[in-house]
TINU-838689 format. One record per residue: residue number from 0; residue in three letters; x, y, z of N, C-alpha, C in turn. Coordinates in Angstrom, 1 decimal, decimal comma. Example, Ala and Ser with C-alpha at 12.3 -4.5 7.8 and 13.67 -1.06 7.14 Angstrom:
BEGIN
+-----+--------+--------+---------+--------+---------+----------+--------+--------+---------+--------+
! num ! residu ! n_east ! n_north !   n_up ! ca_east ! ca_north !  ca_up ! c_east ! c_north !   c_up !
+-----+--------+--------+---------+--------+---------+----------+--------+--------+---------+--------+
!   0 !    ala !   13,2 !    -5,7 !    7,8 !    12,3 !     -4,5 !    7,8 !   13,2 !    -3,3 !    7,8 !
!   1 !    ser !   12,8 !    -2,2 !    7,1 !    13,7 !     -1,1 !    7,1 !   12,9 !     0,0 !    7,9 !
+-----+--------+--------+---------+--------+---------+----------+--------+--------+---------+--------+
! end
This chain:
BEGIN
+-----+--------+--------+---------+--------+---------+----------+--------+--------+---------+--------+
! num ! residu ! n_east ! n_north !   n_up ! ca_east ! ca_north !  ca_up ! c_east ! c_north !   c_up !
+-----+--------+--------+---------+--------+---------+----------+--------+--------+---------+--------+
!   0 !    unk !   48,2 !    80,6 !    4,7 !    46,9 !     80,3 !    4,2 !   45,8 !    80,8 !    5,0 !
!   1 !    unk !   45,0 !    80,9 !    4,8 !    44,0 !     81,6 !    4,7 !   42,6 !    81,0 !    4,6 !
!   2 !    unk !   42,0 !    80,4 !    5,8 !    40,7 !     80,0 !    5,8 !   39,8 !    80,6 !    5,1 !
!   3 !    unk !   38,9 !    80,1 !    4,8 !    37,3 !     80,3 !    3,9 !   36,2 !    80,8 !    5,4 !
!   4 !    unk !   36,5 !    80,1 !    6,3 !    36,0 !     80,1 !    7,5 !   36,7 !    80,5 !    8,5 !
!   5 !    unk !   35,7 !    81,4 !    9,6 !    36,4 !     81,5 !   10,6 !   36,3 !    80,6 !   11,5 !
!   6 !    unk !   37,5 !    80,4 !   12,8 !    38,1 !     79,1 !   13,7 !   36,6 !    78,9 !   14,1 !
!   7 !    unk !   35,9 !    79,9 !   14,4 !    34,4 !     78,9 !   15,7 !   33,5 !    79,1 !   14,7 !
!   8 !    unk !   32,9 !    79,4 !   13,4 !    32,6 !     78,2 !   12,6 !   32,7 !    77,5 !   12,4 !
!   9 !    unk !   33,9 !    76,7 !   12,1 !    34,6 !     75,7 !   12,1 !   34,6 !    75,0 !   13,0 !
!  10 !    unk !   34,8 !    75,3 !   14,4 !    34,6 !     74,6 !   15,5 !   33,0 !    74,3 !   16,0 !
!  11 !    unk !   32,1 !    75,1 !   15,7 !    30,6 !     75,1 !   15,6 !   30,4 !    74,0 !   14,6 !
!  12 !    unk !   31,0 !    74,2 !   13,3 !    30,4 !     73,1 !   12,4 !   30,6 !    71,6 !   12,7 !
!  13 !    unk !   31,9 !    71,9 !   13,2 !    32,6 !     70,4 !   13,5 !   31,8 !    69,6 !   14,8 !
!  14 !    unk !   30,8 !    70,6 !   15,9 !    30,3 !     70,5 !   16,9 !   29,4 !    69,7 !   16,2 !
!  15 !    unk !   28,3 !    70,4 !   15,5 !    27,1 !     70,3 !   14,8 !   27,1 !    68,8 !   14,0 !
!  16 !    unk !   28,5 !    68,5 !   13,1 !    28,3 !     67,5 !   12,6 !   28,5 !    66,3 !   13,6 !
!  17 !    unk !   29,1 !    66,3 !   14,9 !    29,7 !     65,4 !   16,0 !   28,5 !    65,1 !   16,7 !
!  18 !    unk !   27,2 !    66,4 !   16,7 !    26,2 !     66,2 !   17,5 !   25,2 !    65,2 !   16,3 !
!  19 !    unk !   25,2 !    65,4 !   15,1 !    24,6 !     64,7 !   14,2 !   24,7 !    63,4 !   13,9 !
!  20 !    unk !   26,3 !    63,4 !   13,8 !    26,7 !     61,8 !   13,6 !   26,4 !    61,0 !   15,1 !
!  21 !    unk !   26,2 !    61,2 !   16,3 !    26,3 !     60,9 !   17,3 !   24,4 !    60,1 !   17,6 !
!  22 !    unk !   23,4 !    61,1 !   16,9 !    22,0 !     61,2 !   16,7 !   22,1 !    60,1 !   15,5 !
!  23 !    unk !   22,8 !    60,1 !   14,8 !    22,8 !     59,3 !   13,7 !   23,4 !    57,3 !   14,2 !
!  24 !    unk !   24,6 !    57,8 !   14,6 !    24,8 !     56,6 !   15,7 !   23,8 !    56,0 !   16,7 !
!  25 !    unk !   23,3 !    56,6 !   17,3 !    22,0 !     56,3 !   18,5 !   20,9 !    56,1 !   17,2 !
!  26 !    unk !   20,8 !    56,5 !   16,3 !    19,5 !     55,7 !   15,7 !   19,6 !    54,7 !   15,3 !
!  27 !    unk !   20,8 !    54,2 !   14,4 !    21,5 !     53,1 !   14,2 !   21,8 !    51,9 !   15,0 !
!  28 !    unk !   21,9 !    52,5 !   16,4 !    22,1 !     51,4 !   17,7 !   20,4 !    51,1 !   17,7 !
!  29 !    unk !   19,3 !    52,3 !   18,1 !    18,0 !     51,7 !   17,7 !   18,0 !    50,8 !   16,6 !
!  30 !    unk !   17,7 !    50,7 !   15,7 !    17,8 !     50,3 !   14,5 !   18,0 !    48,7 !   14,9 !
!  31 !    unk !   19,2 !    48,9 !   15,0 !    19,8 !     47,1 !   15,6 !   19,3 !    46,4 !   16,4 !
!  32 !    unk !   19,1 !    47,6 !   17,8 !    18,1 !     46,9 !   18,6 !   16,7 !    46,6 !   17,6 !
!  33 !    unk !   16,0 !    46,9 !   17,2 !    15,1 !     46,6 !   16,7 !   15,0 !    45,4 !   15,4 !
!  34 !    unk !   16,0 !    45,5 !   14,9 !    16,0 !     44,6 !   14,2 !   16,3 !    43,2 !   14,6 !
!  35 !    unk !   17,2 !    43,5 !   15,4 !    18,0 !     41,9 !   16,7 !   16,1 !    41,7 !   17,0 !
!  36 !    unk !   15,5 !    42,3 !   17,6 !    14,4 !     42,5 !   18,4 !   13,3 !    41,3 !   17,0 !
!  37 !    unk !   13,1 !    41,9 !   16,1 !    12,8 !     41,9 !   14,7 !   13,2 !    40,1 !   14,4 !
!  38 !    unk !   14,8 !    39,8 !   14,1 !    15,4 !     38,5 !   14,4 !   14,7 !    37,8 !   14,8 !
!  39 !    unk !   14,8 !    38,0 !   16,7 !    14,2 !     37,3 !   17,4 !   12,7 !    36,0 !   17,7 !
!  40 !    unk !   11,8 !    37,6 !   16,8 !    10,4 !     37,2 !   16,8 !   10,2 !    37,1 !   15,7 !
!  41 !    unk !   11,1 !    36,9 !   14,5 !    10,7 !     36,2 !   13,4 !   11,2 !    34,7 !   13,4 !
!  42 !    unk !   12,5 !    34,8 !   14,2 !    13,1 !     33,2 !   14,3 !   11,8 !    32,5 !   15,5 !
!  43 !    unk !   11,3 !    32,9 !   16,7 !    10,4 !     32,8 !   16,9 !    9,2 !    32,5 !   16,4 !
!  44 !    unk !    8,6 !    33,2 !   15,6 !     7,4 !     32,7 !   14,5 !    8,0 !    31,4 !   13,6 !
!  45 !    unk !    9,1 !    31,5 !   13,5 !     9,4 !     30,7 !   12,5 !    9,4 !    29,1 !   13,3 !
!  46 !    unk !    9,6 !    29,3 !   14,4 !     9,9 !     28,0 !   15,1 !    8,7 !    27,8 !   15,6 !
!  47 !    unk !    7,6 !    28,3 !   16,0 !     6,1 !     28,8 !   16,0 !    5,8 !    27,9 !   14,5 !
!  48 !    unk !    5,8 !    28,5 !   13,9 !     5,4 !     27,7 !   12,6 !    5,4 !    26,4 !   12,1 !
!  49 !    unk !    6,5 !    26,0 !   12,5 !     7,4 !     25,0 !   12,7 !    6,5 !    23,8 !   13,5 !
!  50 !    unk !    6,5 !    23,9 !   14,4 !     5,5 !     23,3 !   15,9 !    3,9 !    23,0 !   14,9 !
!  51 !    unk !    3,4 !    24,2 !   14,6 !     2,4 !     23,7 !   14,1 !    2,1 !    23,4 !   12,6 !
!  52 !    unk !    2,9 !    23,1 !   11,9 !     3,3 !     22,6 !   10,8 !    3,1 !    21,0 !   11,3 !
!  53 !    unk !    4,2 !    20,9 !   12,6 !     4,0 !     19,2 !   12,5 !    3,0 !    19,0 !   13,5 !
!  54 !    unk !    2,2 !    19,8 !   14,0 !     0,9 !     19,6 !   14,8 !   -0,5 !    19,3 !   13,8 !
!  55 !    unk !   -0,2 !    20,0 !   12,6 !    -1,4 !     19,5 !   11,3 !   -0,9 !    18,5 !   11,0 !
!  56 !    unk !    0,8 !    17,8 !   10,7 !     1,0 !     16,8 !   10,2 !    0,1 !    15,6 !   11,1 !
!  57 !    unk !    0,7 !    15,8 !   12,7 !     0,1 !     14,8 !   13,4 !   -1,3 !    14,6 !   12,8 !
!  58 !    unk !   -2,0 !    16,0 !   13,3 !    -3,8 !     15,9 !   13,5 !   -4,4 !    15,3 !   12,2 !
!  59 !    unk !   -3,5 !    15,9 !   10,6 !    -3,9 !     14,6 !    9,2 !   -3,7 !    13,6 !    9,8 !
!  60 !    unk !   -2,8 !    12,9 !   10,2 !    -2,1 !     11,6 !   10,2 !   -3,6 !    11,0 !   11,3 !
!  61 !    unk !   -3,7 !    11,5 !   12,1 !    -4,8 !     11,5 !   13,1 !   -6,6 !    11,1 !   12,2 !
!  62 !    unk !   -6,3 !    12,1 !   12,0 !    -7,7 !     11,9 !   11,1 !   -7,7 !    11,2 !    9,8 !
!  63 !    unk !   -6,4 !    10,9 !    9,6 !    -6,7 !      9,4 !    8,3 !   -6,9 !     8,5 !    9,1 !
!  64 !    unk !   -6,2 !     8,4 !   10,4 !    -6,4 !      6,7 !   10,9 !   -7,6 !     6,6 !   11,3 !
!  65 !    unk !   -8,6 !     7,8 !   11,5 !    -9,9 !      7,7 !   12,3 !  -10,4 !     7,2 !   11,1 !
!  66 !    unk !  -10,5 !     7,8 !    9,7 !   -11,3 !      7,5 !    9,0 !  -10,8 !     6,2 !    8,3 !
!  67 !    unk !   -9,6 !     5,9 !    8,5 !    -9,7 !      4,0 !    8,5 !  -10,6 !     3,3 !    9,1 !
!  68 !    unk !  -10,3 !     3,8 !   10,8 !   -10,7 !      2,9 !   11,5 !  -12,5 !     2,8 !   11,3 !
!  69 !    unk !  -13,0 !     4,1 !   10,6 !   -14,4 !      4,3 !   10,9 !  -15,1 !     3,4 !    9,4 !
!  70 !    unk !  -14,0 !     3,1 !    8,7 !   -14,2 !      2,5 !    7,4 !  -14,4 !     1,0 !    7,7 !
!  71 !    unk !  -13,1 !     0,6 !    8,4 !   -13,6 !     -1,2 !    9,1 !  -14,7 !    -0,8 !    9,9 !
!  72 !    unk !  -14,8 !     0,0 !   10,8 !   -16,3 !     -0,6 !   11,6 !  -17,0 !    -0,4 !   10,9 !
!  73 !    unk !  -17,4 !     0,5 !    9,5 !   -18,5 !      0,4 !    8,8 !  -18,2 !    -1,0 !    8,0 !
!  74 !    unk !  -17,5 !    -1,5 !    7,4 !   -17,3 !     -2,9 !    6,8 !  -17,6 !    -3,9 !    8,1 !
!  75 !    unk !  -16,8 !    -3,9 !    9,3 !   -17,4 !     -4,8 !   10,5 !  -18,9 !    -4,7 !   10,7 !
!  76 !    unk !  -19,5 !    -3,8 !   10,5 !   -20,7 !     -3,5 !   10,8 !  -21,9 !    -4,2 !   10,0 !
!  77 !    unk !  -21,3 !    -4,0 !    8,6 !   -22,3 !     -4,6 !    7,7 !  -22,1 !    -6,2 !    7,2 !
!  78 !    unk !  -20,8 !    -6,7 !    7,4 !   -20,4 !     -8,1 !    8,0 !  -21,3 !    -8,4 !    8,7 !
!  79 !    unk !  -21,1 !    -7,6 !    9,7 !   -22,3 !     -8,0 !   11,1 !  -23,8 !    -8,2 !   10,6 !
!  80 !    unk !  -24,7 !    -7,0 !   10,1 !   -25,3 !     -7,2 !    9,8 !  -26,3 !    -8,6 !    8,9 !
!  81 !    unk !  -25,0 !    -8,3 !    8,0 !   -25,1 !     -9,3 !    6,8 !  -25,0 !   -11,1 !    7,7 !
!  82 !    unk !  -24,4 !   -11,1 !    8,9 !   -24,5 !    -12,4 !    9,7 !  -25,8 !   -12,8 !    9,9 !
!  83 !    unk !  -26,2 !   -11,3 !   10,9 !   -27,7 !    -11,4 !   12,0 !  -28,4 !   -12,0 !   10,6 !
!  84 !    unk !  -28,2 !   -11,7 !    9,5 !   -29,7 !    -12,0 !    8,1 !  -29,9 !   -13,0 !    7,9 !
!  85 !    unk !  -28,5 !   -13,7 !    7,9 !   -28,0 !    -15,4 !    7,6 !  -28,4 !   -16,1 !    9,1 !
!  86 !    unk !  -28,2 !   -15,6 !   10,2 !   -28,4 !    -16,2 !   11,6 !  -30,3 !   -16,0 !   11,4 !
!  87 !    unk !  -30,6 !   -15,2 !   11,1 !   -31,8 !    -14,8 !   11,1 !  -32,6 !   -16,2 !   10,4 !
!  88 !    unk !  -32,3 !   -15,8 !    8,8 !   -32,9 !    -16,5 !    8,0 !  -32,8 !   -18,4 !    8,5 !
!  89 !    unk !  -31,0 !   -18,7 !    9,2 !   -31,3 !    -20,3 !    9,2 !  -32,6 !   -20,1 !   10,6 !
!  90 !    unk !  -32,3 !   -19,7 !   11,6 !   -33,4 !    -19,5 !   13,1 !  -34,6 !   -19,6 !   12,2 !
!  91 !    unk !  -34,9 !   -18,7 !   11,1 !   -36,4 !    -19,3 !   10,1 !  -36,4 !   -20,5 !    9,8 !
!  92 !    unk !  -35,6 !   -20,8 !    9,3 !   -35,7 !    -22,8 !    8,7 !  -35,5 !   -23,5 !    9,7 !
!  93 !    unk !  -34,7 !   -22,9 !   10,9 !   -34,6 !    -24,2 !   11,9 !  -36,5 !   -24,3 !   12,2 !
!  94 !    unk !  -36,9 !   -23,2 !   12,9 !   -38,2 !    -23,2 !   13,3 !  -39,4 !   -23,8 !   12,2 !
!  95 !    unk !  -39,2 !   -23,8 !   11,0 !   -40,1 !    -24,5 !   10,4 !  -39,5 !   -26,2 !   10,4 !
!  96 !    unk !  -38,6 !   -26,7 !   10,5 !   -37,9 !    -27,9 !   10,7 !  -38,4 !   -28,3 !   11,6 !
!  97 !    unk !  -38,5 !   -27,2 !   13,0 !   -39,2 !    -27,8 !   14,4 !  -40,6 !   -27,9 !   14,4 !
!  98 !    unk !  -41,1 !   -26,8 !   14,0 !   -42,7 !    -26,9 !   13,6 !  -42,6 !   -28,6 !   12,8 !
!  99 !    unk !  -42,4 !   -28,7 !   11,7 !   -42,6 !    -29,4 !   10,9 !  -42,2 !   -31,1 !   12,2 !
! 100 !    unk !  -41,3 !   -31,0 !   12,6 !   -41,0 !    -31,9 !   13,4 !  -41,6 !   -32,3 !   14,6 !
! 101 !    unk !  -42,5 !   -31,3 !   15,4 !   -43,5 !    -31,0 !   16,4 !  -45,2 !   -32,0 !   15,8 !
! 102 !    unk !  -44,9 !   -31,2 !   14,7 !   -46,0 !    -32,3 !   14,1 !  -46,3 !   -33,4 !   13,8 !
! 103 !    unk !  -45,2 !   -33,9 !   12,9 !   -44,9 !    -35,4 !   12,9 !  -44,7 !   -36,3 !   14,1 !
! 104 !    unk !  -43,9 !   -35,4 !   14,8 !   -43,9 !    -36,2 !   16,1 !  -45,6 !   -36,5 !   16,6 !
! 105 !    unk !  -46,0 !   -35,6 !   16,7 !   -47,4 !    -35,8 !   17,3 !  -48,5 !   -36,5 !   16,7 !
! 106 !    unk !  -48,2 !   -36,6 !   15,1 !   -48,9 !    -37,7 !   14,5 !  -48,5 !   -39,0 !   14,6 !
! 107 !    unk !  -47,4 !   -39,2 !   14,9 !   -46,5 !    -40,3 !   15,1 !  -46,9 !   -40,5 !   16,6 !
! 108 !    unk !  -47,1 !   -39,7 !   17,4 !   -47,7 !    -39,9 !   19,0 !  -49,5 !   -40,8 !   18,3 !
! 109 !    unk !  -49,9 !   -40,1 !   17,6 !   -51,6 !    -40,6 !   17,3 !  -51,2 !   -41,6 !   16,9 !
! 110 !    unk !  -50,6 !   -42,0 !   16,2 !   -50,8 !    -43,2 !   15,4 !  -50,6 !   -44,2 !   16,3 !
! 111 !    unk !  -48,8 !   -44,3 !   17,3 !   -48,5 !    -45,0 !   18,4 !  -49,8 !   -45,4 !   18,9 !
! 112 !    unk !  -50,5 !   -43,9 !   19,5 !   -51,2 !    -44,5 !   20,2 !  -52,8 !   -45,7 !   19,6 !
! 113 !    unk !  -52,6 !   -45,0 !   18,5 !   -53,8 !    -45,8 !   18,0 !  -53,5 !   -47,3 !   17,5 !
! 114 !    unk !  -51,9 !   -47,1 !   17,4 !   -51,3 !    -48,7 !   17,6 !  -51,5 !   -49,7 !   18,6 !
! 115 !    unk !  -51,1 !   -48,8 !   19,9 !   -51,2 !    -49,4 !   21,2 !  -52,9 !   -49,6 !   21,5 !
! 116 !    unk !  -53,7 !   -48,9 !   21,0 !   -54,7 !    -48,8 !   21,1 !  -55,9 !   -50,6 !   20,6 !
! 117 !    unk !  -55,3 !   -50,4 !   19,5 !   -55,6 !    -51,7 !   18,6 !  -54,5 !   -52,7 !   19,2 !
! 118 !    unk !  -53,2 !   -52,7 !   19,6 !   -52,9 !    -54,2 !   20,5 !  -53,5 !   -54,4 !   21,7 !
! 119 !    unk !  -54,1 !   -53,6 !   22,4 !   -55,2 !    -53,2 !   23,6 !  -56,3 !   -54,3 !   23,2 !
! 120 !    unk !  -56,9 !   -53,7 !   22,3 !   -58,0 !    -54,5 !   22,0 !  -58,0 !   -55,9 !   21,4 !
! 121 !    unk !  -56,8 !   -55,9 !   21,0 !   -56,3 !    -57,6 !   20,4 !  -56,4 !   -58,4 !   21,3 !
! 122 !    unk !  -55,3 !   -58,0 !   22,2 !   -55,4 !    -58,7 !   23,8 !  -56,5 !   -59,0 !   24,9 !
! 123 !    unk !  -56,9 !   -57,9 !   24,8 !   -58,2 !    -57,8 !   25,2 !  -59,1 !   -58,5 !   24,7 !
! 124 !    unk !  -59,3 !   -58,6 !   23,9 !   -60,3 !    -59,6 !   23,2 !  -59,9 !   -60,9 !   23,2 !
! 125 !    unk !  -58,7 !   -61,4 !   23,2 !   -57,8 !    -62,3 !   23,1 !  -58,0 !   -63,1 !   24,5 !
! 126 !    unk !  -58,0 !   -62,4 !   25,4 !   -58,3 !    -62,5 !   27,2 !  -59,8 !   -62,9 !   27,5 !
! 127 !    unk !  -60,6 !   -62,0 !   26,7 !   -62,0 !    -62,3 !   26,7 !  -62,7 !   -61,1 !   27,1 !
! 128 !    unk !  -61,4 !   -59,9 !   27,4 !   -62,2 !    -58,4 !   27,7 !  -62,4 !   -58,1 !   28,9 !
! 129 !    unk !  -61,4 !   -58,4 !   29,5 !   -61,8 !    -58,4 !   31,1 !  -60,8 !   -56,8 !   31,7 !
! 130 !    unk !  -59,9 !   -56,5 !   31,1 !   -59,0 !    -55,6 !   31,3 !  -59,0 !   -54,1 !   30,8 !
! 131 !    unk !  -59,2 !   -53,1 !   31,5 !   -59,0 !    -51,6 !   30,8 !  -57,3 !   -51,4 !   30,2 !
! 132 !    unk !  -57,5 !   -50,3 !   29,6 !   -56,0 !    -49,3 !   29,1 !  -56,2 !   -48,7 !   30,1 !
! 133 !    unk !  -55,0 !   -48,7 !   30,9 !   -54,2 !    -47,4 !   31,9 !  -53,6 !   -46,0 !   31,1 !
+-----+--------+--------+---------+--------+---------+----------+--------+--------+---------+--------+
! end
């Protein structure tokens, strides 16, 4: 039989395709590396992701309880308020109670005295008038 080709063609071509598949292999080993590489820093991102996925979870969870907590102090607050109005308003009635009581008392002092004043002179007259009010 009788080749189509001669031996070192054949042995050239066989070179050629050995040198190709070989280039073809080494790019392929790239490849993997890059893609392992590729893997890596996507399982990376992905666990990356992950972390801050439950870092917003926290920081919601965070900022609902603030805005609870900021909802009772505004409720505590206007409680509050709404006390000082009521503490406010009785402190107005006590003081007119005391005014009103400051007064009476002091007419009640005038009158005493204008009581004492008139048994003074009962006595006094009674004695024959010899004696002052101390």
């Amino acid at each position: 039989m009788t080749n189509a080709f001669p031996p070192e063609d054949i042995s050239a071509r066989f070179d050629n395709i050995d040198t190709r598949l070989e280039e073809i292999g080494d790019e392929l080993d790239l490849l993997r590396t890059v893609q392992n590489a590729n893997r890596r820093e996507t399982r990376g991102n992905s666990q990356t992701i992950a972390r801050l996925e439950r870092t917003i979870r926290e920081l919601a969870d965070i900022a609902r309880l603030h805005q609870e907590g900021l909802r009772a102090a505004q409720r505590d607050a206007e409680r509050d308020r709404q006390t000082i109005r009521e503490v406010e308003l009785q402190a107005d009635r006590d003081r007119e109670v005391l005014l009103a009581s400051l007064l009476q008392a002091e007419r009640d002092r005038l009158a005493f005295q204008e009581e004492i004043r008139r048994i003074w002179e009962y006595l006094r007259d009674r004695n024959g008038g010899s004696s002052t009010p101390n």
